[in-house]
C-alpha atoms as one frame of an Amber mdcrd trajectory, in Angstrom:
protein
  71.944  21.576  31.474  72.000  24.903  29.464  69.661  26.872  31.456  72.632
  26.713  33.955  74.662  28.728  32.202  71.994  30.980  30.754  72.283  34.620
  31.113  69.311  35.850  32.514  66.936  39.162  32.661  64.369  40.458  34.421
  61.399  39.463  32.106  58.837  42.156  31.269  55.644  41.956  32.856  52.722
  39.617  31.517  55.642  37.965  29.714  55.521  34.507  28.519  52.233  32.794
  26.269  48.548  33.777  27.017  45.457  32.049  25.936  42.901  34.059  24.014
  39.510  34.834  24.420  37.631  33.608  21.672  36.215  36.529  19.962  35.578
  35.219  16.511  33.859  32.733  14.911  36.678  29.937  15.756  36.335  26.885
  17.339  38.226  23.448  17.837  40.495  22.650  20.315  42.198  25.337  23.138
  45.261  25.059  24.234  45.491  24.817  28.143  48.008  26.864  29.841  50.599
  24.337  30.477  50.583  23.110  26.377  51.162  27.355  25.586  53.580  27.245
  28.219  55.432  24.593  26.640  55.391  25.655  23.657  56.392  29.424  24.380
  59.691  27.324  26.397  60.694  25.662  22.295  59.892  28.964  20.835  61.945
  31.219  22.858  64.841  29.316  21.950  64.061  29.182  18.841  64.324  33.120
  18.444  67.281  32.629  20.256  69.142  30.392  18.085  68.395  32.509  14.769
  69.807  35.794  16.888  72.496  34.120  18.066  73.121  31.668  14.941  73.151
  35.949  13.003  75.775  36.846  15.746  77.994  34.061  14.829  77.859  34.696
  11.408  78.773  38.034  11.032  81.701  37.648  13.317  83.019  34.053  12.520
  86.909  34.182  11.378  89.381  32.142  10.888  90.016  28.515   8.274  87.211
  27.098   6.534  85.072  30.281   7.012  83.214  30.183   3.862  81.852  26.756
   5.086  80.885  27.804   8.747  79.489  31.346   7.183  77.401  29.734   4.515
  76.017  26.658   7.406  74.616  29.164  10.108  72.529  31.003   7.467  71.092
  27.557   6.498  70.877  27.164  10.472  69.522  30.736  10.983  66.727  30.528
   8.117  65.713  26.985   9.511  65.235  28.418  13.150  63.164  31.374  11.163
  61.039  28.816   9.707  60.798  26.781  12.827  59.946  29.849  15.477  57.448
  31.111  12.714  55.804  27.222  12.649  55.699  26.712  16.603  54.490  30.808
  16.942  51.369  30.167  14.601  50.217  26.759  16.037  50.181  28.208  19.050
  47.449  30.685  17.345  45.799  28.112  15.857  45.295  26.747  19.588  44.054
  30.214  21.073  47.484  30.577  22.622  49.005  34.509  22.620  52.867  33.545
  21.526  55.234  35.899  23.322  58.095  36.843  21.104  59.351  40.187  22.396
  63.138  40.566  22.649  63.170  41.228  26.217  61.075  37.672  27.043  63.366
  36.016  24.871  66.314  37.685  26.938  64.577  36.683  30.266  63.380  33.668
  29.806  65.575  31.265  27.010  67.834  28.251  28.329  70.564  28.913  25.531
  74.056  30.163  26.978  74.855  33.964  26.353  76.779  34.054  23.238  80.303
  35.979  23.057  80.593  39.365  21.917  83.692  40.331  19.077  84.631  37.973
  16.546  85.310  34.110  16.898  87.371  31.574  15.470  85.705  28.796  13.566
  86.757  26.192  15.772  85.105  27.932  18.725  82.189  28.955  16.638  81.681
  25.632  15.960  81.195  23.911  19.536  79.450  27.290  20.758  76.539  26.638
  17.787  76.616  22.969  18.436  75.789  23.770  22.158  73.152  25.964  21.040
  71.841  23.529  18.644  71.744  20.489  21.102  70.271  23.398  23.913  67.391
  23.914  21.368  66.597  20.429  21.312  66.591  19.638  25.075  64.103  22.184
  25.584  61.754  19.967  22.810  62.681  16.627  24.347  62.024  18.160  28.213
  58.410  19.722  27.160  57.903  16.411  24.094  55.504  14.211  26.522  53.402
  16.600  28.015  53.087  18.516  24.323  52.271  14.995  22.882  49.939  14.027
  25.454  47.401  16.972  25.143  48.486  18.079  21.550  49.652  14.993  19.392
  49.563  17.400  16.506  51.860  20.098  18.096  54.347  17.452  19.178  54.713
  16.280  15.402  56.200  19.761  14.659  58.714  19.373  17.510  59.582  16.026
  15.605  60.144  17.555  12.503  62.003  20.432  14.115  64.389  18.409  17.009
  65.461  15.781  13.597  66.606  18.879  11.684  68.560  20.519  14.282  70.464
  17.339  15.440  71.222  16.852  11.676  72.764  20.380  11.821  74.289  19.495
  15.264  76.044  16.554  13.923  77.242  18.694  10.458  78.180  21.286  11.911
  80.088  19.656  15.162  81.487  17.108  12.731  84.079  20.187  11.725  86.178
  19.918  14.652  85.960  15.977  14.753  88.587  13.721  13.653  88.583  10.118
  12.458  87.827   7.758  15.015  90.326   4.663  15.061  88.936   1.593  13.087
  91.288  -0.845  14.440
């Protein structure tokens, strides 16, 4: 759906994950290329959603700003958390995670976010497309993550349940009472 709409760039060369050699003393399970591959997809977006969750915040205006302004930097520090989670299991797995600004750029499925300042209504179905673009990245890559990687799948669970909670706050803003009758 998103990656549609997405606003792509060239990406740089040997972009995207990379498994490691193992050098070290490490040993346990190796990611194969299509798990770091997966999980480079959830992470990109990831990054994507905290830079453009930060350019919504500093240029949201309008009613009920304090609100919207104080819910992205809960958003924002949530897709910190969650980039930094998804970036070190894929260490853990002897995957390379690729989080240069230019191979975010090239290669996430979110929708190029508006330059200048925005209105709070707009702001607030822009993030919630962002937030539900997030998420279809996790549920398109989910099976194939839980079916070599059980374990890496269970952070995508934890991750996909917190973002649809802020989906469903934050879109809630520009919803009105459905009729009861």
């Amino acid at each position: 759906m998103a990656s549609s709409t997405a606003q792509k760039t060239k990406a740089p060369a040997a972009s995207g994950a990379r498994v490691t050699r193992r050098q070290n003393a490490e040993h346990g399970f190796i990611a194969s290329k299509a798990l770091s591959d997966n999980m480079q997809k959830v992470l990109v977006d990831l990054l994507e959603l905290q830079i453009q969750g930060k350019q919504a915040h500093w240029n949201v205006v309008g009613r009920n700003f304090r609100d919207t302004h104080r819910i992205l930097d809960e958003i924002i520090d949530a897709a910190r958390v969650f980039s930094d989670d998804v970036a070190e299991r894929m260490r853990a797995l002897h995957a390379i995670p690729d989080g240069r600004s230019d191979t975010v750029a090239a290669t996430t499925s979110l929708p190029a976010y508006p330059a200048g300042e925005v209105d709070t209504v707009e702001t607030v179905d822009l993030v919630t497309v962002r937030l539900e673009s997030t998420v279809a990245t996790m549920r398109e890559v989910h099976d194939e993550v839980d079916e070599e990687d059980p374990t890496s799948a269970d952070i995508l669970h934890g991750v996909i349940e917190k973002l649809e909670q802020f989906a469903w706050m934050v879109s809630a803003e520009n919803r009105t009472p459905s009729s009861t009758k």
